[in-house]
CHARMM internal coordinates of N, CA and C (Angstrom, degrees):
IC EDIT
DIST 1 N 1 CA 1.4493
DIST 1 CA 1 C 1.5305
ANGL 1 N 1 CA 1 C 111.65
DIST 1 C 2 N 1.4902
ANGL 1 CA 1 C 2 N 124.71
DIHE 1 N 1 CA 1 C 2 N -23.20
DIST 2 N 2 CA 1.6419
ANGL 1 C 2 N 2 CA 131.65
DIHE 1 CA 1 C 2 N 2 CA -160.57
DIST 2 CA 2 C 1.9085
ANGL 2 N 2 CA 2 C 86.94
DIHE 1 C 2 N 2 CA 2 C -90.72
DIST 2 C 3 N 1.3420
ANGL 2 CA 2 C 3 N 112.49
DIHE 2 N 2 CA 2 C 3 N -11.80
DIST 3 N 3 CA 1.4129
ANGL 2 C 3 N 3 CA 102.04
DIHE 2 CA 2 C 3 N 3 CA 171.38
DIST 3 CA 3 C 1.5790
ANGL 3 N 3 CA 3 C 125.70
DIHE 2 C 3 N 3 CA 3 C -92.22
DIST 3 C 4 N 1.4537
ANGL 3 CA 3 C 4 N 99.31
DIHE 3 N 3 CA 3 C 4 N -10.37
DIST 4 N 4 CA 1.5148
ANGL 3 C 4 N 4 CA 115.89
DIHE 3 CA 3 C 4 N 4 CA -168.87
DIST 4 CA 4 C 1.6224
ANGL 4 N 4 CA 4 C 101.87
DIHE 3 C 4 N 4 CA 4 C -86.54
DIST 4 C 5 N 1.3065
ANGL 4 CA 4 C 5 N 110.26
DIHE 4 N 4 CA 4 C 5 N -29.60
DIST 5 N 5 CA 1.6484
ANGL 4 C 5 N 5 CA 126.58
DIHE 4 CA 4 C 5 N 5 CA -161.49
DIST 5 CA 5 C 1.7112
ANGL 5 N 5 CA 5 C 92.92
DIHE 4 C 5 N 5 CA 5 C -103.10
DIST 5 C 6 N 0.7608
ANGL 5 CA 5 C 6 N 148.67
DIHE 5 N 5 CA 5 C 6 N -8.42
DIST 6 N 6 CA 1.5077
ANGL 5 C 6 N 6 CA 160.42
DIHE 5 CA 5 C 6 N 6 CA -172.01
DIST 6 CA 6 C 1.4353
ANGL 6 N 6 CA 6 C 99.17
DIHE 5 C 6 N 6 CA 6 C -94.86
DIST 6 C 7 N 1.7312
ANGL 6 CA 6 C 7 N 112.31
DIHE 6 N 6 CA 6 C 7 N -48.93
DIST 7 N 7 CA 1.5445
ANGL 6 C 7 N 7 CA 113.72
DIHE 6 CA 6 C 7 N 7 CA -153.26
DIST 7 CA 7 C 1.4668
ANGL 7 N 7 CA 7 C 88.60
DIHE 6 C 7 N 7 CA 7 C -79.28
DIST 7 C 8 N 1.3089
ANGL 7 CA 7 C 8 N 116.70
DIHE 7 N 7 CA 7 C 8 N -35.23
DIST 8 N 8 CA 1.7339
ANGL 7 C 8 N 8 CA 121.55
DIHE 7 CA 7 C 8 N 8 CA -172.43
DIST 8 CA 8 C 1.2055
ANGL 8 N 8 CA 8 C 124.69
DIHE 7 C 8 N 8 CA 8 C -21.94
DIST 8 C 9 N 1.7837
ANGL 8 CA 8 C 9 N 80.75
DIHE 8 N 8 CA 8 C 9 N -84.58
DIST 9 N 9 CA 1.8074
ANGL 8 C 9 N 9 CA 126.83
DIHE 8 CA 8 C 9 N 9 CA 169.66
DIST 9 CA 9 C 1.5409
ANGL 9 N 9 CA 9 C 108.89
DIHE 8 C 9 N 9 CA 9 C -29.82
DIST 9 C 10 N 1.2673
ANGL 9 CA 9 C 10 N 103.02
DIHE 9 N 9 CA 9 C 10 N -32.79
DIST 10 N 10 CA 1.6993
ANGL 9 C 10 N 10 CA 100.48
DIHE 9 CA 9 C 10 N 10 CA -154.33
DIST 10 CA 10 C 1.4162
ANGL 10 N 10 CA 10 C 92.45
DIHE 9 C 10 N 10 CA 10 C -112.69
DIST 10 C 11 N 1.5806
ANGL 10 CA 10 C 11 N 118.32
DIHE 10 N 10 CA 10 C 11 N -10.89
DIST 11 N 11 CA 1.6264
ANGL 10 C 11 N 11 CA 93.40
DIHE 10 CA 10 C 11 N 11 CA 178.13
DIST 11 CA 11 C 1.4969
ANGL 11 N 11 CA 11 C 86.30
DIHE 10 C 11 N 11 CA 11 C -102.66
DIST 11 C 12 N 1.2979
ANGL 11 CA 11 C 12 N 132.03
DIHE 11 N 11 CA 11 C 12 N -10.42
DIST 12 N 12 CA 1.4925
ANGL 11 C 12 N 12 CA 112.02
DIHE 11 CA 11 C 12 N 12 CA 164.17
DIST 12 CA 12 C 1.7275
ANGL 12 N 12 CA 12 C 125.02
DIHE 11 C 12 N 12 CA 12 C -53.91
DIST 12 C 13 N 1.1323
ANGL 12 CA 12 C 13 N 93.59
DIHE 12 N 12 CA 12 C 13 N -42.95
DIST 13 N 13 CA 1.2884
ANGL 12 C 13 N 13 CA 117.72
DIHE 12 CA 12 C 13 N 13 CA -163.61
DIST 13 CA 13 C 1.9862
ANGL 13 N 13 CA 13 C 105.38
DIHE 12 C 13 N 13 CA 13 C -55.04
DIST 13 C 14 N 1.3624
ANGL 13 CA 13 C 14 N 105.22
DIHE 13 N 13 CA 13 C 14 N -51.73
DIST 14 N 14 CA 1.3901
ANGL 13 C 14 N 14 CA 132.45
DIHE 13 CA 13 C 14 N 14 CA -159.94
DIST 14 CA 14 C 1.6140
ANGL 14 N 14 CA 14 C 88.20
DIHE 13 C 14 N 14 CA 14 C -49.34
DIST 14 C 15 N 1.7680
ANGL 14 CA 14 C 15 N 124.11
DIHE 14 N 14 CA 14 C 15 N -65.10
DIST 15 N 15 CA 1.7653
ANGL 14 C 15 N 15 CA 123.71
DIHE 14 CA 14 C 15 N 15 CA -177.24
DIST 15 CA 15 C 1.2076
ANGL 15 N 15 CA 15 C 95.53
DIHE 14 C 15 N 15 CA 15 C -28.25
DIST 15 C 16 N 1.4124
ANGL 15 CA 15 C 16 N 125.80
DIHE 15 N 15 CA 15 C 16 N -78.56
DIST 16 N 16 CA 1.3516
ANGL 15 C 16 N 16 CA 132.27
DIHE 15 CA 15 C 16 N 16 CA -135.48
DIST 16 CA 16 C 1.7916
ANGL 16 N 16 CA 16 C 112.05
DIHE 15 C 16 N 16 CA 16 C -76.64
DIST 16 C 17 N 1.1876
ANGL 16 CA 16 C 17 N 96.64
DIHE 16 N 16 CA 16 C 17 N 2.78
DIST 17 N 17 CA 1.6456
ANGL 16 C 17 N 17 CA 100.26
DIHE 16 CA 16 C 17 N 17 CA 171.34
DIST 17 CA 17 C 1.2913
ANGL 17 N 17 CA 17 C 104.57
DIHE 16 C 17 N 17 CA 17 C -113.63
DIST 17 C 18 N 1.2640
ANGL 17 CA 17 C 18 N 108.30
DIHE 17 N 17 CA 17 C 18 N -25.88
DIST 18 N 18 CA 2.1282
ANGL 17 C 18 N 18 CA 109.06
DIHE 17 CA 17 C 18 N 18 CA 172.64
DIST 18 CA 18 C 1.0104
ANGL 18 N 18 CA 18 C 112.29
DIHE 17 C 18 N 18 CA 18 C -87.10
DIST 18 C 19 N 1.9160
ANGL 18 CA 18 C 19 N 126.61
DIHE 18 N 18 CA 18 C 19 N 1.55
DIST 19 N 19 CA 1.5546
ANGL 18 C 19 N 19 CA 108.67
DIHE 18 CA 18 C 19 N 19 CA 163.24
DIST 19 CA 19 C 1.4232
ANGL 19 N 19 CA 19 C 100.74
DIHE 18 C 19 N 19 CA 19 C -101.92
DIST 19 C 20 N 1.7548
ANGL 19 CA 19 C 20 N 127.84
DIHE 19 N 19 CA 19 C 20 N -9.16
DIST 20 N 20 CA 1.4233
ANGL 19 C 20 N 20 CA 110.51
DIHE 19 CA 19 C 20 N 20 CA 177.35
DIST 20 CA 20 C 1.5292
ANGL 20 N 20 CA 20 C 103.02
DIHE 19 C 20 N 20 CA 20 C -74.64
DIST 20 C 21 N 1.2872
ANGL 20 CA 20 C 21 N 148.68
DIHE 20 N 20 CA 20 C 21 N -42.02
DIST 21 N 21 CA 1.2676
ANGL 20 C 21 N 21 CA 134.55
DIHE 20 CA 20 C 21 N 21 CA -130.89
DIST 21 CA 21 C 1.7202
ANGL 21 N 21 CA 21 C 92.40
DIHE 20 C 21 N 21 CA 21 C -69.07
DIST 21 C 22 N 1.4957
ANGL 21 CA 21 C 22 N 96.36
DIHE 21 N 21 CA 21 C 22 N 171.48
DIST 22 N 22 CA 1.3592
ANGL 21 C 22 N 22 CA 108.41
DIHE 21 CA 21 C 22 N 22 CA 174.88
DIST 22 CA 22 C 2.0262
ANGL 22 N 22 CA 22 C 108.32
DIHE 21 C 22 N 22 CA 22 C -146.03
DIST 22 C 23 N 0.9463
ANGL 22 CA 22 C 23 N 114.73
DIHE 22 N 22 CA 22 C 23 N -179.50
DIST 23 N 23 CA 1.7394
ANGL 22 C 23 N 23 CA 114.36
DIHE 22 CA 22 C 23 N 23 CA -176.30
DIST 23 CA 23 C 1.1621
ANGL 23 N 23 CA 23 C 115.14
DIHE 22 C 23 N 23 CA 23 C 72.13
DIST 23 C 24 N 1.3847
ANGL 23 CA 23 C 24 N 83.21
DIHE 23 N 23 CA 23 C 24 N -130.35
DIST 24 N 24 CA 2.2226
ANGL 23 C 24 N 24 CA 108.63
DIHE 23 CA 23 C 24 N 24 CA -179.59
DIST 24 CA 24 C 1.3665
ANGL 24 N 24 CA 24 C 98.66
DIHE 23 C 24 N 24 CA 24 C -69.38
DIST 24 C 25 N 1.2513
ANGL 24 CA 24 C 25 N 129.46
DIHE 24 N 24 CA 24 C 25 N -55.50
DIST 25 N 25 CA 1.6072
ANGL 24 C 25 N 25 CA 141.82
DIHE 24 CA 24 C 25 N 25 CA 175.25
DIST 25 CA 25 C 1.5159
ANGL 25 N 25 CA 25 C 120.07
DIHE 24 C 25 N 25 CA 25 C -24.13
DIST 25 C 26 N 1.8154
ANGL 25 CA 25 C 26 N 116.15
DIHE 25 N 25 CA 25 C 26 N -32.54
DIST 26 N 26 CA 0.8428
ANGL 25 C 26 N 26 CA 121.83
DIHE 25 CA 25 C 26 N 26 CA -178.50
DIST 26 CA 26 C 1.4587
ANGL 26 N 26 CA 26 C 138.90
DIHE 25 C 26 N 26 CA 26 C -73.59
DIST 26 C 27 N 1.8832
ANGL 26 CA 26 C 27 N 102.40
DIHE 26 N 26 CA 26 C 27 N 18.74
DIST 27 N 27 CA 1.7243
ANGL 26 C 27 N 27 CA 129.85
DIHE 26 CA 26 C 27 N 27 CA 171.37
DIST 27 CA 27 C 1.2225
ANGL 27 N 27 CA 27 C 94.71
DIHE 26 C 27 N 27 CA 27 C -107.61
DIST 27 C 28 N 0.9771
ANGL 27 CA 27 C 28 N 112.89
DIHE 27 N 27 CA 27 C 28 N -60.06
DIST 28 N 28 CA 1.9447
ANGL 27 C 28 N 28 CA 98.04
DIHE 27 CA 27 C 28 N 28 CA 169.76
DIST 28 CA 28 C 1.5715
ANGL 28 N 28 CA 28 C 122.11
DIHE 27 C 28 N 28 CA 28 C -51.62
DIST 28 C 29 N 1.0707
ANGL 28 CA 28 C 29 N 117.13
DIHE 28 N 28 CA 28 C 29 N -25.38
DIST 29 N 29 CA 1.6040
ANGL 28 C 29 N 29 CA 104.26
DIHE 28 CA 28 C 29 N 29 CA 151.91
DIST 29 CA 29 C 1.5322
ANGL 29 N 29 CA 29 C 130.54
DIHE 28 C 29 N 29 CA 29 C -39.01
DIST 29 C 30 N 1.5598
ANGL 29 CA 29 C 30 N 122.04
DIHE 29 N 29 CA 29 C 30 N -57.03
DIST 30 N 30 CA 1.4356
ANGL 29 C 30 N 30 CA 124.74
DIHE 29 CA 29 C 30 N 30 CA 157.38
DIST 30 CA 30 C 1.4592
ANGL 30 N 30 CA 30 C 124.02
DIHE 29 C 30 N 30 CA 30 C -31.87
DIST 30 C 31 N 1.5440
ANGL 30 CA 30 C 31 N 102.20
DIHE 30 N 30 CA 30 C 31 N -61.72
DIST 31 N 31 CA 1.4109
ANGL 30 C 31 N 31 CA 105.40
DIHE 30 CA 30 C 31 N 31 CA -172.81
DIST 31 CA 31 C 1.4322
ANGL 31 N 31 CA 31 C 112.65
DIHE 30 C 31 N 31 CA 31 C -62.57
DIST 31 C 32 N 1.5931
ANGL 31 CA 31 C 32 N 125.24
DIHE 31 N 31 CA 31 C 32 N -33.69
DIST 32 N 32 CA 1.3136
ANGL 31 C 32 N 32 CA 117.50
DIHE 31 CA 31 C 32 N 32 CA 156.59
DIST 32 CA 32 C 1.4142
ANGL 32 N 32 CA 32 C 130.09
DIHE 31 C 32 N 32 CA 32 C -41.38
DIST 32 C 33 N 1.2850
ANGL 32 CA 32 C 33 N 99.95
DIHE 32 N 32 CA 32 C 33 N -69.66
DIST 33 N 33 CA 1.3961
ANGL 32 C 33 N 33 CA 97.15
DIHE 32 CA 32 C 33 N 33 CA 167.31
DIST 33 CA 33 C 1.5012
ANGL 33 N 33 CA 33 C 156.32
DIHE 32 C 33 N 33 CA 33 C -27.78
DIST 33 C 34 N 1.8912
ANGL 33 CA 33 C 34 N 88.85
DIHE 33 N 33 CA 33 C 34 N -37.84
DIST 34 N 34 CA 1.7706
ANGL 33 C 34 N 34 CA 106.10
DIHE 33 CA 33 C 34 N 34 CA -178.92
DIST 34 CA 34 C 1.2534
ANGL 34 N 34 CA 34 C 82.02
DIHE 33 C 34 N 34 CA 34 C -89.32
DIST 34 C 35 N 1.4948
ANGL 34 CA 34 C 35 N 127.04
DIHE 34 N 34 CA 34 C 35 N -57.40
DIST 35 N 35 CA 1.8596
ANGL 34 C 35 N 35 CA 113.25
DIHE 34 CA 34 C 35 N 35 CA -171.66
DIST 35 CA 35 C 1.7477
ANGL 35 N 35 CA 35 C 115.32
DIHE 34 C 35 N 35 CA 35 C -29.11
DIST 35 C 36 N 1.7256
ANGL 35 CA 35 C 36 N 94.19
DIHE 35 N 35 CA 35 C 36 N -42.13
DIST 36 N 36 CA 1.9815
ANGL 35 C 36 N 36 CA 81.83
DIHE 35 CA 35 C 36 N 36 CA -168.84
DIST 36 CA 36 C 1.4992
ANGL 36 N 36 CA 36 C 108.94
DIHE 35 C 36 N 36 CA 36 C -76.51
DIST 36 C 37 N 1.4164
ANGL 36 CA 36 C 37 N 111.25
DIHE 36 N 36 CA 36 C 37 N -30.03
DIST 37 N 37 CA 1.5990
ANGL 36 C 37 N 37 CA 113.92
DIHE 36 CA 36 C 37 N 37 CA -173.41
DIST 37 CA 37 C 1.4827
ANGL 37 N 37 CA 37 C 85.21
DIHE 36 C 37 N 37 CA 37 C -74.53
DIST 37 C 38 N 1.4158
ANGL 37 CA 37 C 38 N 157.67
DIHE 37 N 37 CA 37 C 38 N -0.21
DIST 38 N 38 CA 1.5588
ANGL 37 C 38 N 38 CA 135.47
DIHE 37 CA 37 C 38 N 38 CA 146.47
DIST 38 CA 38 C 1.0748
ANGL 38 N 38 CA 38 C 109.43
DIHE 37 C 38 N 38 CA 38 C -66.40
DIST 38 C 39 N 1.1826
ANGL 38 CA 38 C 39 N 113.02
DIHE 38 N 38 CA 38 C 39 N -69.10
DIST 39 N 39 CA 1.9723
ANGL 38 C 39 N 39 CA 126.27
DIHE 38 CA 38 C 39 N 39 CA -178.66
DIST 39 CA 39 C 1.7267
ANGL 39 N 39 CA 39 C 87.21
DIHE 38 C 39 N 39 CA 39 C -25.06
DIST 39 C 40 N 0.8779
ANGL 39 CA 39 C 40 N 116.09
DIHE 39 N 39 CA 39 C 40 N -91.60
DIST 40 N 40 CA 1.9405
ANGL 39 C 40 N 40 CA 121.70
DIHE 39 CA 39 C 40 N 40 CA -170.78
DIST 40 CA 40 C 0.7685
ANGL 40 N 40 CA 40 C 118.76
DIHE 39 C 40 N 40 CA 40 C -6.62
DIST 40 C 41 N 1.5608
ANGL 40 CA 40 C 41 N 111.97
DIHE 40 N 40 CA 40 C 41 N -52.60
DIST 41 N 41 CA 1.4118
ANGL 40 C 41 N 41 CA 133.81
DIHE 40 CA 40 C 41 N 41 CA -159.75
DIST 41 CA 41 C 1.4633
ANGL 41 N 41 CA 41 C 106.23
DIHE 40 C 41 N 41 CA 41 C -73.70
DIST 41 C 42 N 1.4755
ANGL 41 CA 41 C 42 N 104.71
DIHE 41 N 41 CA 41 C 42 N -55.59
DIST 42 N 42 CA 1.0137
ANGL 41 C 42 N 42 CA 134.18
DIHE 41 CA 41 C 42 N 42 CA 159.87
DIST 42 CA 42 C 2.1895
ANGL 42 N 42 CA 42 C 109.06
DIHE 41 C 42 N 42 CA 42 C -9.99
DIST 42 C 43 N 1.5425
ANGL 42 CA 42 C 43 N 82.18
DIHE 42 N 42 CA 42 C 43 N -97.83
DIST 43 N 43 CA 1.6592
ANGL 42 C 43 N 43 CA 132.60
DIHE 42 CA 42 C 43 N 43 CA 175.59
DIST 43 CA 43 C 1.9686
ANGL 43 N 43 CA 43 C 89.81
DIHE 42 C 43 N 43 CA 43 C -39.85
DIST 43 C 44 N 0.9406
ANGL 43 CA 43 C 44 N 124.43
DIHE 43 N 43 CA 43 C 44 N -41.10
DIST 44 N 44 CA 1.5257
ANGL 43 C 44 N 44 CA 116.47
DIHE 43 CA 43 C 44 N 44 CA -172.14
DIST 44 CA 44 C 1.9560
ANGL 44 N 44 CA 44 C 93.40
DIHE 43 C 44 N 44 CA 44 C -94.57
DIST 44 C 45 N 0.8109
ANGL 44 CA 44 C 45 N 106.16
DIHE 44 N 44 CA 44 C 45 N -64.29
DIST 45 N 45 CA 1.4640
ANGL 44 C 45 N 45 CA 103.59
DIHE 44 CA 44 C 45 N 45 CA -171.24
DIST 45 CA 45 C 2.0117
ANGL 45 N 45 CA 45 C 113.04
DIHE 44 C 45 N 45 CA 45 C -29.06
DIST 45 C 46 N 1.5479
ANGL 45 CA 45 C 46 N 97.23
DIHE 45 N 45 CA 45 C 46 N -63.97
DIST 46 N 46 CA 1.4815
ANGL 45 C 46 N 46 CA 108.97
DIHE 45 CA 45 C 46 N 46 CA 159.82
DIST 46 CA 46 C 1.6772
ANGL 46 N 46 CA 46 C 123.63
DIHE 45 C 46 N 46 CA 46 C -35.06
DIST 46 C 47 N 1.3100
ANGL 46 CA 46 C 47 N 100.73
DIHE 46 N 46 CA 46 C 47 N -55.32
DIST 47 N 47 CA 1.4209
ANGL 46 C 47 N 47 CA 109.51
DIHE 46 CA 46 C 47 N 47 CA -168.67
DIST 47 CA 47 C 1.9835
ANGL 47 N 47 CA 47 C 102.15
DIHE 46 C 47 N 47 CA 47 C -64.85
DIST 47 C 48 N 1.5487
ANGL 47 CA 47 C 48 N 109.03
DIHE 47 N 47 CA 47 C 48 N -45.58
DIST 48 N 48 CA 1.5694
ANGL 47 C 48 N 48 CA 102.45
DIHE 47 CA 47 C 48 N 48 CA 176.14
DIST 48 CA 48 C 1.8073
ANGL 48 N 48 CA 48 C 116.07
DIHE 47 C 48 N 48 CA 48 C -64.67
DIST 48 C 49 N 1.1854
ANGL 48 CA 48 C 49 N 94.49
DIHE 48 N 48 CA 48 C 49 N -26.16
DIST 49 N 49 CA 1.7506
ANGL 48 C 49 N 49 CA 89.52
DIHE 48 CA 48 C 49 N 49 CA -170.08
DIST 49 CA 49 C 1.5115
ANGL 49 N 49 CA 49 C 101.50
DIHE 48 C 49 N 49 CA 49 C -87.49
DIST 49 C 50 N 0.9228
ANGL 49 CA 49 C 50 N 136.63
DIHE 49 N 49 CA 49 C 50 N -8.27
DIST 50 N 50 CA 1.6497
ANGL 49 C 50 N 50 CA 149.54
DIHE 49 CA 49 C 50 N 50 CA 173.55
DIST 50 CA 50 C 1.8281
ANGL 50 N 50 CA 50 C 90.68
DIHE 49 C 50 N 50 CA 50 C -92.85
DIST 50 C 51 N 1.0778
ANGL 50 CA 50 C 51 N 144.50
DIHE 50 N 50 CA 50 C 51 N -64.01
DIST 51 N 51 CA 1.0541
ANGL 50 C 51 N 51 CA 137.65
DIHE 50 CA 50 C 51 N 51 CA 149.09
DIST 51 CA 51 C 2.0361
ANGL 51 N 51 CA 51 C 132.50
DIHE 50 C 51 N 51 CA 51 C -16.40
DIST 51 C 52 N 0.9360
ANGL 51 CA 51 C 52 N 118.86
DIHE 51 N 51 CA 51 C 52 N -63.15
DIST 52 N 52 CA 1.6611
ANGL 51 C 52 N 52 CA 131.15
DIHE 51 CA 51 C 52 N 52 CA 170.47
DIST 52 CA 52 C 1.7590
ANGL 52 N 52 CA 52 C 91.85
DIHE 51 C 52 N 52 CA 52 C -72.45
DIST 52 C 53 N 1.0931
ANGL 52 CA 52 C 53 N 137.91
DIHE 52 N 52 CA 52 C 53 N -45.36
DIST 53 N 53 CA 1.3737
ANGL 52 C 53 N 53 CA 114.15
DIHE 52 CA 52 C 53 N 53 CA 172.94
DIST 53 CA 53 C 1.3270
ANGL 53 N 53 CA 53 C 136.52
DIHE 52 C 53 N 53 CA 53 C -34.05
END
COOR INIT
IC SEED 1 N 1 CA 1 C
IC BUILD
């Protein structure tokens, strides 16, 4: 479960640093973005199969 709550935090985290950037930085915004919508995916997938166990 400390991996499910880990993946969260950190795909929460990822928006709020891809809406501060500014400049050149602002293509790495995207890649943040799809990274956290993985993490999620991620973070939920785990949580159901730990779940049906």
């Amino acid at each position: 479960m400390r991996t499910v709550i880990f993946l969260i935090l950190i795909a929460g985290i990822l928006p709020m640093i891809a809406t501060n950037l500014h400049g050149n930085l602002i293509n790495l915004s995207g890649v943040l973005w799809i990274t956290s919508g993985i993490l999620f995916f991620i973070a939920a997938y785990k949580a159901i199969k730990k779940r049906r166990k």
